[in-house]
N, C-alpha and C positions, 0 to 999 in steps of 0.2 A: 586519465579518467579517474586516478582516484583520489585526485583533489576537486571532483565534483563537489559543489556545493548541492549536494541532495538533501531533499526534505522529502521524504518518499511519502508515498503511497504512494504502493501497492498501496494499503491497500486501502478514504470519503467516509463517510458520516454522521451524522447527526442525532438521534435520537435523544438522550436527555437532554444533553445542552443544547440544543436545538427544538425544545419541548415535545420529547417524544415521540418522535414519529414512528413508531414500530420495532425499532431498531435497538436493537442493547449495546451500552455503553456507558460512559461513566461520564458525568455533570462534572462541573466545576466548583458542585457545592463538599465534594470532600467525600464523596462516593470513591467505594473503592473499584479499584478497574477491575473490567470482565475477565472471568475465565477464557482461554485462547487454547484450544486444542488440550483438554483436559489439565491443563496448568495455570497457575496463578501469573499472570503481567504485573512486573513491580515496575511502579515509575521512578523508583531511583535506578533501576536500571536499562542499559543502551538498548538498543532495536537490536541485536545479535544476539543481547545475552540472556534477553527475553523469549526471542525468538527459538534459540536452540533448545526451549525443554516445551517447547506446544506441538504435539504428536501430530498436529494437524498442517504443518509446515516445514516439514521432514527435506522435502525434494526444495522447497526455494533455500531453505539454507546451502543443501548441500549445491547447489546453483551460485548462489553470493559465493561460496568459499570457491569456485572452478573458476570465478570472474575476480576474483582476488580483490573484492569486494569489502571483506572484512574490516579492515582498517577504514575503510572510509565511513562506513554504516556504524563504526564504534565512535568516530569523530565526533566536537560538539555540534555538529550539524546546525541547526534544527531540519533535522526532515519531518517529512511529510510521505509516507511508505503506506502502497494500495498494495497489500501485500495475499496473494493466490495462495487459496489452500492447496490439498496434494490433488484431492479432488479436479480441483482447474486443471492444473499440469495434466491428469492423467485422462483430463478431454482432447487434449490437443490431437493430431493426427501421429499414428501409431509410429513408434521411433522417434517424435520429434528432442522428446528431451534428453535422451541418449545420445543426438546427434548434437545438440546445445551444448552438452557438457564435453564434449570433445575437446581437448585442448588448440587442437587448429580451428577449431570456432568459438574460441572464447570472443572476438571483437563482437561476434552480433549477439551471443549470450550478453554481456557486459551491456550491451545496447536494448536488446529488450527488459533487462534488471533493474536498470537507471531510466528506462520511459515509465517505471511503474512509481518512481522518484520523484516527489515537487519538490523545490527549497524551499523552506520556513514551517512553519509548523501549524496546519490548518486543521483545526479540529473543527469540530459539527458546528457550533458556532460560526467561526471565521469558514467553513465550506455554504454554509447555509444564507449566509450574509452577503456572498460573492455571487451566488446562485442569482440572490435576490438583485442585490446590482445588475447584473445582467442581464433581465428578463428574465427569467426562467432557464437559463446557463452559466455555466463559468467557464470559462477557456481557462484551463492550466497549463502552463511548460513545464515540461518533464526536464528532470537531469541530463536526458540525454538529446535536449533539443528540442524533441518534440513537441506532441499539445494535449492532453486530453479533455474531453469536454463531459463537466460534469450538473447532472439535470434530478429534478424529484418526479417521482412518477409514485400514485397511492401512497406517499408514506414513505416511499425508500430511495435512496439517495442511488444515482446510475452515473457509473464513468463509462463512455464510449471512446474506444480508441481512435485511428489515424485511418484503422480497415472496416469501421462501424462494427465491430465488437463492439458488444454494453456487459457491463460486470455490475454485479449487485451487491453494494455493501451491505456486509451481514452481520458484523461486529465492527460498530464504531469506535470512536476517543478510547483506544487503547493508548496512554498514553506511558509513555518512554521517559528518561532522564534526557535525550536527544532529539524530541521528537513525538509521533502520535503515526499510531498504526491503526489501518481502517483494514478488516481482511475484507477480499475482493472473494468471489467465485468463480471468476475468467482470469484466463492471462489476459492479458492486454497489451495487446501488437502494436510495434511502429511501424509507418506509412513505409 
């Protein structure tokens, strides 16, 4: 698994580069990228090494590091990462992520980490543009197989998982040396 070709998201969308649709995030015109859990996103730097100082994604790291994740998510990827605040995680049903981080469940940890994973690196632009091919969807394949399916609704860009979860991207084109991180609000389940 951890020569997944991921392009994560965790964690869709759009907003500048996608003209604005509500959503904060950073254009392609040389805008700097959004603050992320009270810290600065440097796009020279990977999706981990950003990730590890945003207060606000405290539990997925320490989740990537139980899935031994790290090294893949520092690779030159391009991912594409729908990536769940602590908030999300501490929706889920009471114990769950205790029981995730177990080292005898790291295969379905590993597997719900990499469904939040596309390969290549789709920012608001290229998510908004696929939307639009689509009808008003995009079927994405996740890292770990699966699909999520991503749609606009008022303004804001929705990924629906495999169990009809919808997560609302809330911080778009955070954009990585590796990739581009959208943060989610949900986890988002495989089938």
């Amino acid at each position: 698994m951890k020569k997944l070709v991921i392009a994560a998201g965790v964690s869709v969308l759009l907003a500048a580069c996608a003209g604005g649709m509500g959503m904060s995030g950073n254009s392609s015109s040389g805008a700097s990228n959004p603050m992320v859990g009270g810290a600065p996103m440097y796009p020279t730097k990977d999706i981990v090494d950003n990730a590890v100082n945003s207060k606000d994604h405290t539990t997925l790291v320490a989740a990537v590091k139980a899935a031994d994740l790290v090294g893949t998510l520092k690779s030159p990827g391009p991912f594409t990462v729908f990536a769940p605040t602590n908030a999300a995680f501490a929706a889920l049903p009471a114990g769950t992520v205790d029981t995730l981080l177990k080292p005898e469940n790291k295969p379905t940890l590993t597997k719900v980490l990499t469904y939040h994973v596309v390969p290549g690196k789709l920012d608001g632009a290229a998510l908004m543009s696929a939307i639009n091919a689509g009808g008003g969807k995009a079927t994405l394949k996740t890292a770990s197989g699966g699909t999520l399916t991503a749609t606009m609704s008022g303004g804001n860009v929705l990924v629906t998982d495999a169990k009809g979860g919808t997560a609302t991207v809330t911080i778009a084109n955070v954009y990585q040396s590796n990739g581009v991180i959208h943060v989610v609000n949900k986890v988002l389940l495989p089938g």
